[in-house]
C-alpha positions in Angstrom: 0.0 0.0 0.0 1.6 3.3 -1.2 1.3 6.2 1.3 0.3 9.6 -0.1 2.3 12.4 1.6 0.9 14.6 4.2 -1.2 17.5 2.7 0.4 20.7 4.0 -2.3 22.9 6.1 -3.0 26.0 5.0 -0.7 28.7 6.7 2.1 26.2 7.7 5.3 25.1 5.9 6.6 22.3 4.2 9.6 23.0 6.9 7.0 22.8 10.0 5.4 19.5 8.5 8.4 17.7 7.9 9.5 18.7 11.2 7.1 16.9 12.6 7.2 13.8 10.6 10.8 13.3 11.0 10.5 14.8 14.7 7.5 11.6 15.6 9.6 8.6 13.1 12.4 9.6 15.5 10.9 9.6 19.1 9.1 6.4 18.1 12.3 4.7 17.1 14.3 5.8 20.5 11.5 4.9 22.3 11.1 1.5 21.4 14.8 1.3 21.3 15.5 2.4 25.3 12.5 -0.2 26.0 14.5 -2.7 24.4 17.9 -1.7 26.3 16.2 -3.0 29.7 13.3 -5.2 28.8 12.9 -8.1 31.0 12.7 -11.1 29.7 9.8 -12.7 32.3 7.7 -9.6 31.6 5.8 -9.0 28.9 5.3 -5.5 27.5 2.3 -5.0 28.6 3.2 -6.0 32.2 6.5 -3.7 32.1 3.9 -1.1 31.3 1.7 -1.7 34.1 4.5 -2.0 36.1 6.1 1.5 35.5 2.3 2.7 35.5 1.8 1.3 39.4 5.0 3.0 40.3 3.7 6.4 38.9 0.3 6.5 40.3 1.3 4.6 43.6 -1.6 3.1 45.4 -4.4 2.6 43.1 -7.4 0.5 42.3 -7.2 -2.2 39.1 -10.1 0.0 37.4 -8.1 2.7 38.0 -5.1 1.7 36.5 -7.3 0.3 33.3 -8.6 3.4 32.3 -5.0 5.3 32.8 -3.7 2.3 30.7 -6.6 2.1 28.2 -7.0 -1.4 28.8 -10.6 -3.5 29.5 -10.4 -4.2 33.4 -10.2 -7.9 32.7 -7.1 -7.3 30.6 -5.5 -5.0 33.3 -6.5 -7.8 35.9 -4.8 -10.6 34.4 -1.5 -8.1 34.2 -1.5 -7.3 37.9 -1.9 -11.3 38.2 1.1 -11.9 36.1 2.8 -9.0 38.1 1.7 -10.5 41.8 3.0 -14.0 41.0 6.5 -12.1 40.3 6.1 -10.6 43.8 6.4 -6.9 42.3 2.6 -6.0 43.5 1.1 -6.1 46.2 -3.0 -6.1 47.0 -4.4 -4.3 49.7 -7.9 -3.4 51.1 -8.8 0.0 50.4 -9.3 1.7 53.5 -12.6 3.8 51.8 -14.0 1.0 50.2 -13.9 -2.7 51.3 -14.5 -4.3 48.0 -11.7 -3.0 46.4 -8.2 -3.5 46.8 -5.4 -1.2 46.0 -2.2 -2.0 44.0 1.1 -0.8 45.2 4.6 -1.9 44.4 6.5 -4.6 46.4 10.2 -3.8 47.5 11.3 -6.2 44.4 8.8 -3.8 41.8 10.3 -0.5 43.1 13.8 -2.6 42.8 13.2 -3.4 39.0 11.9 0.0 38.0 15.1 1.9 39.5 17.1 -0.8 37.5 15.4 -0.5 34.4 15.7 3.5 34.6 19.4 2.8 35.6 20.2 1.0 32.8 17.7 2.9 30.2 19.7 6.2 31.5 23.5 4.6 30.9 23.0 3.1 27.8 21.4 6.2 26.1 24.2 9.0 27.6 26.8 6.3 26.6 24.6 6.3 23.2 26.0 10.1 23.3 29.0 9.5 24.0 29.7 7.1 21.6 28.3 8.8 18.5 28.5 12.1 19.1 30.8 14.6 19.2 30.9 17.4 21.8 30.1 20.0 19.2 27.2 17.5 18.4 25.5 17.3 21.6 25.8 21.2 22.7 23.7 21.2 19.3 21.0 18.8 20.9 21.1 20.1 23.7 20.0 23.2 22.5 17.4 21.9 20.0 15.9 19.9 23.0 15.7 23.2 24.6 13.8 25.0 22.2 11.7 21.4 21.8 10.5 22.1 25.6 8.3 24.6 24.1 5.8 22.1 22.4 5.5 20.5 25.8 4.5 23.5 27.4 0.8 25.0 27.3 
């Protein structure tokens, strides 16, 4: 299937929209790359995701966690499973409502996620270091400086 090329909006350059084609091919790759530096081989995607999403929310229900994911409940369910038989969760009655639990991370979760980010972190300044010069990444550090604005709102 061939893929036609982006129209151009009206009012904005062929600069502006190649900018942000290149700028979303590139984030993609790097992010699936720094997954791939620390993936663990008994977890699953989907679990490492849940994973890294119970240690950014902190205590939270399964439903809770679903939506944030954009998973089903069920789904999300049998990931927290999979993630309590490794001993990185653990389940415990919430103290406002006695039929649901809340998930929190076990010593070993918290342990694995400051591992991954360890690792994650070394490899990609190394990654710098190793392919660019100084020159080079006083340049990117700059462009990543001007890049904060289309974070900001």
């Amino acid at each position: 299937m061939a893929h036609e090329p982006l129209q151009t909006p009206a009012g904005v350059s062929d600069s502006a929209v190649r900018s942000a084609r290149d700028l979303r091919v590139v984030f993609s790759r790097l992010r699936r790359r720094i997954r791939e530096v620390a993936t663990d081989e008994d977890l699953t995607p989907s679990q490492e995701s849940a994973l890294t999403l119970v240690g950014k929310h902190g205590a939270a229900t399964a439903s809770a966690l679903a939506s944030a994911e954009g998973v089903r409940p069920q789904s999300m369910a049998a990931t927290l499973a999979a993630l309590d038989q490794h001993g990185l969760i653990r389940r415990s009655p919430d103290p406002d409502d006695g039929r649901r639990h809340l998930v929190t991370l076990t010593e070993a979760g918290r342990a694995r996620i400051e591992d991954n980010m360890q690792v994650r972190s070394e490899w990609l300044a190394r990654a710098f270091e190793d392919r660019y010069t100084e020159q080079e990444r006083q340049t990117i550090i700059k462009a990543l400086g001007l890049m904060e604005r289309l974070s900001e709102q």
